[in-house]
N, C-alpha and C positions, 0 to 999 in steps of 0.2 A: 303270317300272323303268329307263328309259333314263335319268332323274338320277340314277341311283344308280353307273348304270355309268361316267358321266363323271365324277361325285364320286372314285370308286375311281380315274377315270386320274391324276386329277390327286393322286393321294398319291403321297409320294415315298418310297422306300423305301432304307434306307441295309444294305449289305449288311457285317456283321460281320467283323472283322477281328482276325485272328490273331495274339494277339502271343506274340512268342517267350518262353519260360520266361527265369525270372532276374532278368527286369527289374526288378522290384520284391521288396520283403522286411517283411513283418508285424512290427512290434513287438511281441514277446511281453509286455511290462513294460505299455505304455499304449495299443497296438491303432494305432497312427500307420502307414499304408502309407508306406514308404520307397523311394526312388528310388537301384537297389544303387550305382551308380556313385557318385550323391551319400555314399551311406553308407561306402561303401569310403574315401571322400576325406576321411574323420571319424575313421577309423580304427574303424570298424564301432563306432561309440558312437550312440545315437541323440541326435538333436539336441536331440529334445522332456524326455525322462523321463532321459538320461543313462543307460540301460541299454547295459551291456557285450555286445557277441554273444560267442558264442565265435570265435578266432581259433585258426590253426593254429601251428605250432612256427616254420617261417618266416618267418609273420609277424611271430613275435613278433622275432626274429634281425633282419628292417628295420626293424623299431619301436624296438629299446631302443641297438643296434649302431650302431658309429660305419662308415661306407661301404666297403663291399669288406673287412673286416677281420678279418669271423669264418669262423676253418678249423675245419671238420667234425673230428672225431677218433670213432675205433671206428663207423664207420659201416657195417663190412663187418659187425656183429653181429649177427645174427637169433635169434629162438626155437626151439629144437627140438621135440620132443615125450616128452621119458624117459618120461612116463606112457602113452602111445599114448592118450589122453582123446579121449573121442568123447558126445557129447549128442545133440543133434539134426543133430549136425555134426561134424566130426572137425576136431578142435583142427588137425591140420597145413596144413587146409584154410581157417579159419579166419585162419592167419597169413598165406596166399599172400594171401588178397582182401584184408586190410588191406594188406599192398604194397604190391598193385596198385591200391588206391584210394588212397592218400594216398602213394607214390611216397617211404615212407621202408620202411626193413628194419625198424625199432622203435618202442615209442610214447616215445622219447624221442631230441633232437637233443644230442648234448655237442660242444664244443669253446671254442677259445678264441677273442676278441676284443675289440678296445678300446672303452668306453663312457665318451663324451665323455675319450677321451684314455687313460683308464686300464684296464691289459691286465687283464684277467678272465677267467678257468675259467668257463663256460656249460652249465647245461642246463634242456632244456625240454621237460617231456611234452605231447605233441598229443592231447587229446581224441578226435578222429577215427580213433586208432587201436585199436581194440577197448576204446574207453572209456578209455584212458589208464591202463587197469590196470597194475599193477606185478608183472610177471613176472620171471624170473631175469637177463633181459637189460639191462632198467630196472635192477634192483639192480646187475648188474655194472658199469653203463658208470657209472653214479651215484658206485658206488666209485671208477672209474678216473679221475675226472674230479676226484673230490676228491683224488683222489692227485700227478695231473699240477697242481692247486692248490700242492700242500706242496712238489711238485720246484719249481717255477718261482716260491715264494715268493709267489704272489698270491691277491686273494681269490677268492671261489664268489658265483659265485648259481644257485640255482634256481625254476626256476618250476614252479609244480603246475597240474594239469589234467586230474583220476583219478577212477574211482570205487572204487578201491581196489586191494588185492590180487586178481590172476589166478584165478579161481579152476579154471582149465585145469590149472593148474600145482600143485594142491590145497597141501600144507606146502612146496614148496621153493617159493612164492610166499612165503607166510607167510616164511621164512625170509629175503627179503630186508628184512624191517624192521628185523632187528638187524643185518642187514649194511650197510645205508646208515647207519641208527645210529652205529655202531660209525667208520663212512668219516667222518662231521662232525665226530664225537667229535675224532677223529686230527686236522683241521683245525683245528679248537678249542684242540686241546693246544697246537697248530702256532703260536696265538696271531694267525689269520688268519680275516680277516671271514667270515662264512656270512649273504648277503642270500638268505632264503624270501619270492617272491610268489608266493598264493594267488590264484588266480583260480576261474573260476562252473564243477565245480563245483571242489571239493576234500575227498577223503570217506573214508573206511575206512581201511585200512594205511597213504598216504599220508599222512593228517592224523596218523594215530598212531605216525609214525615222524618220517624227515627235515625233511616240511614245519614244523614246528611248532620245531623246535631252531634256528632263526638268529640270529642275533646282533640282529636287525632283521627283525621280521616284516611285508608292507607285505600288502595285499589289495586287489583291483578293487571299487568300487561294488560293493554288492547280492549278492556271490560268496556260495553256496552253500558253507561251511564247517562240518564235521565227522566225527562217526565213524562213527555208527549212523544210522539214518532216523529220522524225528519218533516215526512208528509205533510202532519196536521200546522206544525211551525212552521212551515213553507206557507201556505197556506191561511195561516192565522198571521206572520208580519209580512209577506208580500213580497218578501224578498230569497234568493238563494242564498243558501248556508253553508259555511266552508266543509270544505271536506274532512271529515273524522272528527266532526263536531260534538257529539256527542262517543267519544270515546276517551280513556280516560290519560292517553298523554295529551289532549287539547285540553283536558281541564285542568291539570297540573301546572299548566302554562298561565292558564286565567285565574289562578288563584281557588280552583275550588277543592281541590284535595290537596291532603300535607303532602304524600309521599306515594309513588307506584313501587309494589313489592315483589318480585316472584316469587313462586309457591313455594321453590328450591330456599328463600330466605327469610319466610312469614315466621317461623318460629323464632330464630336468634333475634327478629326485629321487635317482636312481640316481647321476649323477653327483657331486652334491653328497655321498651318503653313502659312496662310495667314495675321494673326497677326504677326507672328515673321519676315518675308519676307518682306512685305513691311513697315514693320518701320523704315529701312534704308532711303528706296524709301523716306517715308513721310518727312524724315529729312533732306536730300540732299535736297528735293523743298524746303523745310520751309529756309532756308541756301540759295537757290540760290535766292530765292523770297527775304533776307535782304541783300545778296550781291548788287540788282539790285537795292535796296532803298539806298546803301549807296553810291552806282553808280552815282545816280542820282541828290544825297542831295550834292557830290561834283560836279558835273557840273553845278548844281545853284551857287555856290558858285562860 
């Protein structure tokens, strides 16, 4: 037995080592462990499969934003509770911890900023905050923001990133679809560009309301887009639905969005389309501005 025990000294044993959470991140699309820092510096795209991760509202604000240029607007607005709703949870409780986790008052950031040069009305729902659902506060600031569009003559973009309508907020959730509706509509008349990106997912009230009316619909890789789940549509016409039905290179096919973007080219795309969009816009004022000069130069006369 004594070779056994000098056999046993001479193993070497390596003592396991703790690594700290974060470091790494699983590719959902193709199973590739990702190294986070490397992924962050891709702009959370994976390298392998081109799969989009979700990103937050700020991110998106350094991604598409030209440096230091976008100011926050209605950021002091939160959810209340008219309903006093409670589930397994009481709705007002609910809105504290998304705060507190994602360090915004709503699930959506507005304000203005310039992309690649050209000044833009902004907003963008964050996922991260109770699912990017669309509550009274999303509908208002959504409005306010197409509003402050029309006063300051420039275009909108929004970015989506929902699972729909709040249902905390039961009908006066519901009720922001034809409110934000109604806000693009007014843009529209306004005769100013409305750019919707769609990103993973984009589903229920959102897709059935603002996100789908822009002028220019653009969508992320592989983004989960529509209204109801595969399920309820199975189920509601009776039949099987092809595969990747509701993602957004089959709707690209069927006509329902202009263009699929990666994240790696949402900026140069954005700019290019905000160049070409309001060049019109700029030459109709420049045109009405020397109609109202020759307006004028004949009533002196």
């Amino acid at each position: 037995m004594n070779w056994l025990k000098r056999a046993r000294h001479g193993i070497k044993t390596w003592k396991k080592k703790n690594l700290p959470d974060g470091l790494w991140e699983k590719c959902p699309s193709c199973g590739e462990i990702l190294y986070v820092k490397e992924l962050n510096r891709q702009m959370s795209v994976c390298p392998k499969c081109d799969y989009h991760f979700k990103i937050g509202a700020y991110d998106f604000i350094r991604l598409i934003t030209d440096d230091n240029s976008f100011i926050e607007t209605e950021a002091g607005l939160y959810s209340g509770d008219p309903l006093d709703f409670k589930d397994s949870k009481k709705y007002k409780n609910r809105v504290k911890d998304a705060i507190k986790k994602t360090g915004m008052n709503s699930a959506i950031i507005t304000g203005t900023a310039t992309i690649e040069g050209k000044y833009t009305a902004l907003g963008i729902i964050d996922f991260s905050f109770l699912g990017g659902s669309m509550g009274s506060v999303v509908g208002e600031k959504i409005a306010r923001v197409a509003n402050a569009a029309i006063e300051k003559r420039i275009s909108l973009i929004l970015i989506s990133a929902s699972g729909g309508a709040r249902m905390q907020e039961s009908i006066l959730s519901l009720m922001q679809m034809a409110k934000t509706s109604a806000a693009i509509s007014r843009v529209s008349r306004a005769g100013l560009p409305f750019i919707s990106i769609l990103t993973n997912p984009t589903t229920g009230g959102v897709a059935a309301s603002f996100a789908f009316q822009g002028d220019v619909i653009l969508a992320e890789p592989k983004a989960l887009v529509g209204f109801a789940g595969p399920r309820v549509i199975r189920e509601t016409v009776g039949e099987e639905l092809p595969e990747g039905f509701q993602r957004s290179e089959f709707l690209i096919e069927h006509g329902m969005i202009d263009m699929i973007v990666s994240r790696r080219d949402v900026k140069n795309v954005l700019g290019f389309l905000l160049d070409s969009l309001t060049c019109g816009a700029a030459a109709s004022s420049e045109e009405k501005s020397q109609k109202n000069e020759r307006t004028n130069i004949s009533l002196i006369r």
